[in-house]
Each structure stands twice: as C-alpha cells, then as structure tokens.
ZAPA-257064 format. One line per field, with one value per residue (C-alpha): residue in one letter; x, y, z. Coordinates in steps of 0.001 Angstrom, whole numbers, always signed. Layout:
type [A,...]
u [X,...]
v [Y,...]
w [Z,...]
END
This chain:
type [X,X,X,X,X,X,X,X,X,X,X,X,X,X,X,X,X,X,X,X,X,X,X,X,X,X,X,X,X,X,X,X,X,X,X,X,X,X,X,X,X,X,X,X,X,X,X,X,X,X,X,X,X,X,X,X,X,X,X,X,X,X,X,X,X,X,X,X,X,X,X,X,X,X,X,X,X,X,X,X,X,X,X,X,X,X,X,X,X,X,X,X,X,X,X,X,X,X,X,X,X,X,X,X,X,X,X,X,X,X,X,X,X,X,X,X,X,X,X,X,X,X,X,X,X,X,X,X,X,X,X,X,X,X,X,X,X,X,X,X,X,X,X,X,X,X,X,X,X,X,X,X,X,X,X,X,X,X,X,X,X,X,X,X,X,X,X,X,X,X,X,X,X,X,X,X,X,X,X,X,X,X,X,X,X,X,X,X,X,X,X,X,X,X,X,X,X,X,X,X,X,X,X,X,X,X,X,X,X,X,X,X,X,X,X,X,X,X,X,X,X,X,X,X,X,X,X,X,X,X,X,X,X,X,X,X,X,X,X,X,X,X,X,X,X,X,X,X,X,X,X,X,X,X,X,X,X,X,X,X,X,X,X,X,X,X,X,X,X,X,X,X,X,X,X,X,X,X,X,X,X,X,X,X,X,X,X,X,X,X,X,X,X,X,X,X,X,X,X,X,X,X,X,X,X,X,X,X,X,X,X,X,X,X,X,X,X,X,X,X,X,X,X,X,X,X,X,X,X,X,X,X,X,X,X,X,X,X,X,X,X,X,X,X,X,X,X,X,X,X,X,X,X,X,X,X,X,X,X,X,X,X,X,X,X,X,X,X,X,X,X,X,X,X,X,X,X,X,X,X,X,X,X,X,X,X,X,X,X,X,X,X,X,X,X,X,X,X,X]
u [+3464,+36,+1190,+3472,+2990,+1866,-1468,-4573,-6802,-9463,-6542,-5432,-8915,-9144,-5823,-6004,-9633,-8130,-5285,-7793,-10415,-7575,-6673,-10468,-11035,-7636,-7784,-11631,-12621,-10355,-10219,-8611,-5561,-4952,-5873,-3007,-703,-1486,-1271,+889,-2018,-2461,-5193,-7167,-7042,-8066,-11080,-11859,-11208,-13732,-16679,-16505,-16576,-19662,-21542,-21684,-22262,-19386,-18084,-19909,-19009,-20017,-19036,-16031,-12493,-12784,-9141,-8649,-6223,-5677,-8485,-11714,-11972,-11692,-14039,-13907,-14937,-16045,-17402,-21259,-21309,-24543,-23178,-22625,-23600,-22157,-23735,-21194,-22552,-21815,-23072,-23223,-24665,-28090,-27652,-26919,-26124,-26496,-24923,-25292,-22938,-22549,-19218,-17366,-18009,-21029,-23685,-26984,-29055,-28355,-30228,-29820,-32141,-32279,-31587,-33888,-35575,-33597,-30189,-29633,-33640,-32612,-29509,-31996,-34215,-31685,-30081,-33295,-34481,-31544,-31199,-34974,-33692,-31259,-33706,-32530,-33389,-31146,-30478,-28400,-26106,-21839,-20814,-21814,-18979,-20351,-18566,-18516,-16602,-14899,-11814,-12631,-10436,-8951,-8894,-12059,-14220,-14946,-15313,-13879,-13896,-16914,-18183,-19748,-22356,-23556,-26911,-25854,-25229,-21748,-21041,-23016,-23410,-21861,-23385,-26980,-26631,-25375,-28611,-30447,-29079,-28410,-25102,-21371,-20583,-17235,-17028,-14339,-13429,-14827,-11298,-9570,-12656,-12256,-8573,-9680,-11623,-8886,-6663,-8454,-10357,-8486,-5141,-3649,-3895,-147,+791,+2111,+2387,+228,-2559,-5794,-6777,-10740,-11915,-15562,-18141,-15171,-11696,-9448,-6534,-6133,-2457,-1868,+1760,+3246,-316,-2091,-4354,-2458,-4867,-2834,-2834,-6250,-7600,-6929,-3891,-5339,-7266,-5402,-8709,-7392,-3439,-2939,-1214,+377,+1820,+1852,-545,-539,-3743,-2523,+772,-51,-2953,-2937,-5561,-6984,-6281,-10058,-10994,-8698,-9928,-13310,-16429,-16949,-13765,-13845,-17146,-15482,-12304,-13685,-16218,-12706,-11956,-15178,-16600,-20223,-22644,-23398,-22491,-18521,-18487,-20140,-17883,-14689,-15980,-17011,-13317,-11858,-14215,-13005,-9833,-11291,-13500,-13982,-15850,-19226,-21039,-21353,-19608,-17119,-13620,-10997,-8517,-10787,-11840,-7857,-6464,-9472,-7934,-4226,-5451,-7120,-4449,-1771,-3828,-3899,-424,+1006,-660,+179,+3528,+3746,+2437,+5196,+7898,+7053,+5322,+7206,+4315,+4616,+1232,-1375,-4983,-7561,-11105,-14336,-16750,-14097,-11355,-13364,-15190,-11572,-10711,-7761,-7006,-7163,-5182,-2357,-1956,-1283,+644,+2951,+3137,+4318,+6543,+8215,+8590,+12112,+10052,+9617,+7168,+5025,+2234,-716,-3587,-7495,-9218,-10154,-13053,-16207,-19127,-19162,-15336,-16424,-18975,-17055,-14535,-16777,-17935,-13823,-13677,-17011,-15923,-13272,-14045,-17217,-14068,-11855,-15018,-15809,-11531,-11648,-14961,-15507,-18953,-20760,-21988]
v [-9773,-9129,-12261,-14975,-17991,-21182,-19396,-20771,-18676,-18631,-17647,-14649,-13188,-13586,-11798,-8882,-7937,-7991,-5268,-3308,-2716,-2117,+1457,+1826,+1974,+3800,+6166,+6881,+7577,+6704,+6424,+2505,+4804,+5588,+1667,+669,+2938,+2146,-1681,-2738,-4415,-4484,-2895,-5560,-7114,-3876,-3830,-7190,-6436,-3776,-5482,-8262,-5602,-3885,-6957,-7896,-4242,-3208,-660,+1372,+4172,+8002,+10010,+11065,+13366,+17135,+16923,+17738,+15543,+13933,+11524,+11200,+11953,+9298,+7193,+7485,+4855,+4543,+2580,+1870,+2583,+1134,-2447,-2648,-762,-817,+340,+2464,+2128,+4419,+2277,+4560,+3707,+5515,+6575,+4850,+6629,+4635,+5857,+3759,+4732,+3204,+1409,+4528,+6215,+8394,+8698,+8168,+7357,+8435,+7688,+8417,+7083,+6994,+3222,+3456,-99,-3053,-1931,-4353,-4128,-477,-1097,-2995,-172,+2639,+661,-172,+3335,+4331,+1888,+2808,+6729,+4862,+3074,-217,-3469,-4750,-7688,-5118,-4365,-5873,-5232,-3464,-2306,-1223,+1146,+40,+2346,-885,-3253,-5607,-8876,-8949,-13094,-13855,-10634,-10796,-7081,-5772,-2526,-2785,+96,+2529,-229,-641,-1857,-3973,-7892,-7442,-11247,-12092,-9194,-9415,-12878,-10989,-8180,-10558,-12845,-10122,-8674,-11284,-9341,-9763,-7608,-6663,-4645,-2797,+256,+4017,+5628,+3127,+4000,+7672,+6931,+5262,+8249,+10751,+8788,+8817,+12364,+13987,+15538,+12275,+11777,+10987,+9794,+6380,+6866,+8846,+8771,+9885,+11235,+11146,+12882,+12918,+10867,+8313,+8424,+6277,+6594,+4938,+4100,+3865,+1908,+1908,+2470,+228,+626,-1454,-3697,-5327,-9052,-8369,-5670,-3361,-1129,+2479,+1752,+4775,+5543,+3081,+3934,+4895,+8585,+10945,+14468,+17543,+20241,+24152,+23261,+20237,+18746,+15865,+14373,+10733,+7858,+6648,+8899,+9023,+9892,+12945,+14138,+12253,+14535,+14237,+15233,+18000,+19243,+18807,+20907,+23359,+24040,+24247,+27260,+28822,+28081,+27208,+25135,+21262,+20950,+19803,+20754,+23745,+24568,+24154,+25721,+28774,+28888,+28434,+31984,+33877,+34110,+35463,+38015,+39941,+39262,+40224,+41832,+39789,+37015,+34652,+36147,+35654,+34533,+31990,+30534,+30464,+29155,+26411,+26089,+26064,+22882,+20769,+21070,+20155,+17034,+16350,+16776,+14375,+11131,+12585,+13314,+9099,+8540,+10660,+8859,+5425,+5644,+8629,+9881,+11896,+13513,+13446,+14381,+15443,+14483,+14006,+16819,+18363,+17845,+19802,+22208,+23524,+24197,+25778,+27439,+24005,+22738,+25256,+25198,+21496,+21189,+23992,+22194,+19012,+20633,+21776,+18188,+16430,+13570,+13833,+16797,+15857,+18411,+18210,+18955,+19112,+16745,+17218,+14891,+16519,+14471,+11424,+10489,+6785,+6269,+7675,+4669,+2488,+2987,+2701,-285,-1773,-285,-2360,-5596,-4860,-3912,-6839,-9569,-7927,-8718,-12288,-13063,-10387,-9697,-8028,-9808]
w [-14392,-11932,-9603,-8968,-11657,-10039,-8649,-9562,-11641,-8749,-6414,-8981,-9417,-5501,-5239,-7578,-6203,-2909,-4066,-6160,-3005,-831,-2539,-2953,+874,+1277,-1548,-2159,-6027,-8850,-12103,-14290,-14602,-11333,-10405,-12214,-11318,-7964,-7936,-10927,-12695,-16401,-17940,-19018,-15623,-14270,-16283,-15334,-11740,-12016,-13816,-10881,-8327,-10585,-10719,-7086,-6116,-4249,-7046,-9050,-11775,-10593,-13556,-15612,-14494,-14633,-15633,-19070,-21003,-24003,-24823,-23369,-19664,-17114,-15754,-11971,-10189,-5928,-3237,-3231,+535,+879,-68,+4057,+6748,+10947,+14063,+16762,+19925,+22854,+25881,+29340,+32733,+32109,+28078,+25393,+21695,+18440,+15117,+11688,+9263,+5524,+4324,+3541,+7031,+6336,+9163,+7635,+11461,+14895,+17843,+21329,+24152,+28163,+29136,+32460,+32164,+30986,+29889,+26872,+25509,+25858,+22868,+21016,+20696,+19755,+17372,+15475,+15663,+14326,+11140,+10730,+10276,+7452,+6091,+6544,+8983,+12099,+10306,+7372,+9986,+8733,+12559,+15556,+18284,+21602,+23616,+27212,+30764,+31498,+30619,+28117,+28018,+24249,+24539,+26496,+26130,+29953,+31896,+34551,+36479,+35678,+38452,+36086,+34896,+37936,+36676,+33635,+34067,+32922,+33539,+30282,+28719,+25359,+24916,+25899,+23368,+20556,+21149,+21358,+17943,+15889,+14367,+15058,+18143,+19420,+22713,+23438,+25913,+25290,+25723,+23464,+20604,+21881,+20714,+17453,+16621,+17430,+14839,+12499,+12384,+15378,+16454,+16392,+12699,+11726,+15488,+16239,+19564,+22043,+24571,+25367,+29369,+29436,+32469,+33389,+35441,+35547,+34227,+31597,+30058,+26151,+25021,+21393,+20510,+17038,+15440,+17539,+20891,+23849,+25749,+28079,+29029,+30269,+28669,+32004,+30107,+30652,+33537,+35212,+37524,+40086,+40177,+43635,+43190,+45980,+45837,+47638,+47398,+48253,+50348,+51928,+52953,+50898,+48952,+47823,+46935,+43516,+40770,+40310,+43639,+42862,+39484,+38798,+39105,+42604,+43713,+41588,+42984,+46138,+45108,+43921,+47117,+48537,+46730,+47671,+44460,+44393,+42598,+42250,+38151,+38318,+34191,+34717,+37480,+35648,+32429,+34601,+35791,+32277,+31282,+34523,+32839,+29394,+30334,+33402,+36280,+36612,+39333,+41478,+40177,+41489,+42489,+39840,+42043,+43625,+40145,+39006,+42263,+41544,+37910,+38604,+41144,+39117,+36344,+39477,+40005,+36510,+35507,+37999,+36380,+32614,+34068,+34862,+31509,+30085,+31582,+30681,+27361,+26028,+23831,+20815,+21735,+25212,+24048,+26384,+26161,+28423,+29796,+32616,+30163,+27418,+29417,+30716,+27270,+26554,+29424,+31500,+28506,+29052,+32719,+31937,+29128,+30928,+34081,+32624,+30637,+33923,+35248,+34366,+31895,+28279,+27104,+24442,+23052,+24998,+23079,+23305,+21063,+17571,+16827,+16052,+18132,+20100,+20045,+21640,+18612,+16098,+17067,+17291,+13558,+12550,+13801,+12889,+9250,+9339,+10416,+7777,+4910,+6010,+5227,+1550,+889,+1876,+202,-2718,-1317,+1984,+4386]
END
C-alpha cells in the first residue's frame, strides 16, 4: 500500500511527489525501476508521479540505461536544474563574490566586484552581472544567502562583531539588501558556509562532528554538532577571535590577549618581523616559510632556521585555541581554511596537527580543506539549494 488509508487523494498525490523528489535531489538520475525500489511505490503511481513532475517542469527524461537487461532499456529520468536557480554570496569588507548556480548545484555565472562605493548597490550589481552570465533576470533567483565576517542572530537576524564591516550599516542591513533585491535572503556567517561547503564537497563529507579554524584578515571558528552548524543562543558560537587566550612562548615568558590579536594577519606580520623575517604580505610570509622547508634556500634567501623557528611559532599559537576546541567539542575532524591557514599548507598543517596531538585532549585529524574555490560561496549555494529544494516539496512547483 503507497500510504496510510484515510488520506485524501490531494493529500496522496501531495505525499508521493514529495517521496519521489526527495531521492531525485538525493540520488541524481534514475530510472521508474529504481523509483520504486527506492520509495515502495507501485508502478502505476510511479508513472503518475512522474508525468506531474514532467508537466510542471521539474523532471524531465534524458535518455535510456546503458545497462543491458532483459527488455528494453530504462528510461532514466533527472532534475531540470533550470526549473530554479540561487545566488551564493561572499560579502567582504571591500569585495564581494557572486556565484549563481542552477537547482542541482551547477555554476552557470560568477561575478566578483570591488565594493568601493555603496556596499549594498555594490551586491546588487554583482549579483545581476552574474545571473546576466546565466542568462537569467534577478527576479529568477529561488534564494540568495549572503556570506557576512560577523555573528548572525538565528531568531532575529541582527549582527554582531560586526568589526570587519566596518563600512556597511550592519543595523539594517539584511532588510537593505532584501529591498534592494526583491528575493528571499538569509545571511548567515562565512565560516559556518565555509563549513557547509566542506560537508558537502570537502574533508568533512561523512563527519557529524567537527570544526572549521579560518585564519586570515580576521579569524572564526565554525562548529558542526550531529550534522548540523551550532549557532548559539545568539548566533556568536565560533566567534573564537575574541576568546581571551594565554600561554607561554620560547620568545616570551608569556603571551596572552584575544586569540585574534595573536594569529590574525597583523600579528602575524608582526611575528614574523620577530624572527627576522621580512616583507609586509602576512600570506606571502607564511607561504615563504612553508617552501623553506621543501627546497633549499636560495642565495640570498631567508635563513632556514629563521623561517622554521617563524613556522614552529605560529603553529604554537595556533594549537593552543584548537587544543580548547578539542577538549570541549571532542571533534572527529579540525579543518583548516583561510589565506594563512592555506598558504602554510601542509607543513603548517603538520606542525599543528603534531602539536595537538602532544597535548593531554582528544586528537582528532587535522586536515587542510578540501573544497575547490570559494568555501563561503560554495555554502552559500548549499543552503540557498536547499531552501530553493524544500519550496518545490511543499508546493510541487519552483518558486
């Protein structure tokens, strides 16, 4: 039997389109067959399934199976990803990157534009450029999540720690962008889309539980709990930049203050001018580091020893937030993202993955991420994806 007798016929047609879509945006192609198999519907209500889903668009047929069998081959059957399209937005200080992507996750227009005059005009723009490069209007857009370096409240929306946009009007910001736009928005933090992305396409594909340390201009912390990102009560879980850390260095007898004041790019600038390291590029410093100890050094070049000690610092810094994280969350996995994070590569990875490993907490693999891109606007489309998915399920059609 498809469903429980007692249910309307409206209600049944409702329900077994619902089950039917479900294994299309979890499984991808398939073929009546394998729609059946899948959901415990009959045959004929398969069929009938399908030729609603045909007729409004949201299915459509792409060929037959490959697999020989008895009978005539399959029909296989997929998403028309252009029934719906989203908008990831990655929204920085003085940048701001725009992907549209279809309703099965392909990218079909990016754009990415300086924001140097009016910050939300500035979204407007890249967004529109980029559903012109997918040759659609604004007002085709399902959903749109923005990316933003702050704490966004999961009950109100409000920000906070709100520093790195200095020049945005944070106070009414989502309800500027969403007049401006005309399209659902949700905002939500870069590190917990960074986090998104990394579960979906990264290293933390399979997880339930782990975190993500971004390390750059700024620096965040994402926490992902049995499957889900953890907000908080305010939206400030993560917001590991402010924790007020102390421990002892080999350089000083102790060095304490905001965790981002210890690992953010100025200090790191700073740290390594310390260790006689020049330059004004905190990335390029660290990535220069991170070679010294693959190749040899070249005339002229920075000492070795100077660029390791350097190294072996930042990763001491490092380790002793992660080390906090450890003990309380108890991840399965740490990822590391963000230009220092990245441009340390492996090496930086190492020193603090072993260096954890040596504290008396739990010691879960620490690993560089695995997403391809922008991690915050890959996220971002996830999520727009499925707020777009979950509005074709309780109305049969797209927006």
């Amino acid at each position: 039997m498809d469903v429980t007798a007692g249910h309307s016929a409206r209600a049944l047609q409702a329900f077994n389109q619902r089950r039917v879509l479900s294994n299309f945006f979890e499984h991808g192609t398939l073929s009546r067959r394998e729609i059946g198999a899948l959901t415990g519907l009959s045959k004929p209500t398969v069929s009938q399934v399908l030729t609603r889903l045909e007729a409004a668009g949201i299915v459509m047929c792409t060929g037959v199976s490959t697999v020989s069998g008895p009978g005539p081959n399959a029909q296989l059957y997929e998403l028309n990803g252009r029934v719906a399209h989203v908008a990831g937005v990655d929204m920085a200080d003085h940048r701001v990157t725009v992907e549209v992507a279809d309703l099965v996750g392909r990218v079909v227009g990016r754009c990415e534009l300086p924001t140097d005059q009016d910050p939300v005009s500035g979204v407007r723009q890249a967004i529109e450029t980029a559903t012109t490069k997918a040759g659609i209007g604004l007002s085709a857009l399902s959903h749109i999540v923005v990316g933003v370096p702050a704490a966004v409240n999961p009950r109100t929306g409000a920000l906070s720690y709100t520093a790195r946009l200095t020049r945005w009007a944070t106070a009414d910001l989502p309800a500027r962008l969403h007049s401006q736009l005309g399209v659902g928005i949700t905002m939500e933090n870069d590190v917990n889309l960074a986090a998104i992305a990394e579960q979906h396409d990264g290293h933390a594909i399979g997880h339930t539980d782990f975190a993500v340390l971004w390390v750059s201009t700024g620096v965040g912390l994402a926490l992902v709990i049995d499957g889900n990102p953890h907000r908080g009560a305010t939206g400030a879980a993560g917001e590991i930049g402010h924790a007020r850390l102390a421990f002892d260095t080999p350089h000083r007898s102790a060095l304490g203050g905001e965790f981002e004041n210890l690992v953010g790019a100025d200090a790191v600038r700073s740290l390594a001018q310390e260790h006689g390291l020049t330059g004004e590029d905190p990335t390029t410093m660290v990535q220069g580091a991170a070679n010294s100890l693959l190749w040899p050094k070249p005339a002229g070049g920075q000492p070795a020893g100077d660029q390791a000690a350097f190294l072996g610092a930042l990763a001491d810094r490092i380790t002793i937030a992660l080390g906090v994280v450890a003990a309380v969350i108890d991840p399965q996995l740490i990822v590391l993202n963000g230009d220092l994070l990245r441009a340390g590569g492996e090496q930086l990875r190492g020193l603090i993955e072993r260096r954890l490993h040596a504290l008396d907490v739990p010691q879960p693999t620490v690993a560089l991420t695995g997403v391809k891109g922008n991690a915050v606007v890959g996220g971002a489309i996830h999520l727009a994806m499925r707020s777009a998915r979950a509005t074709i399920l309780d109305s049969g059609h797209a927006r």
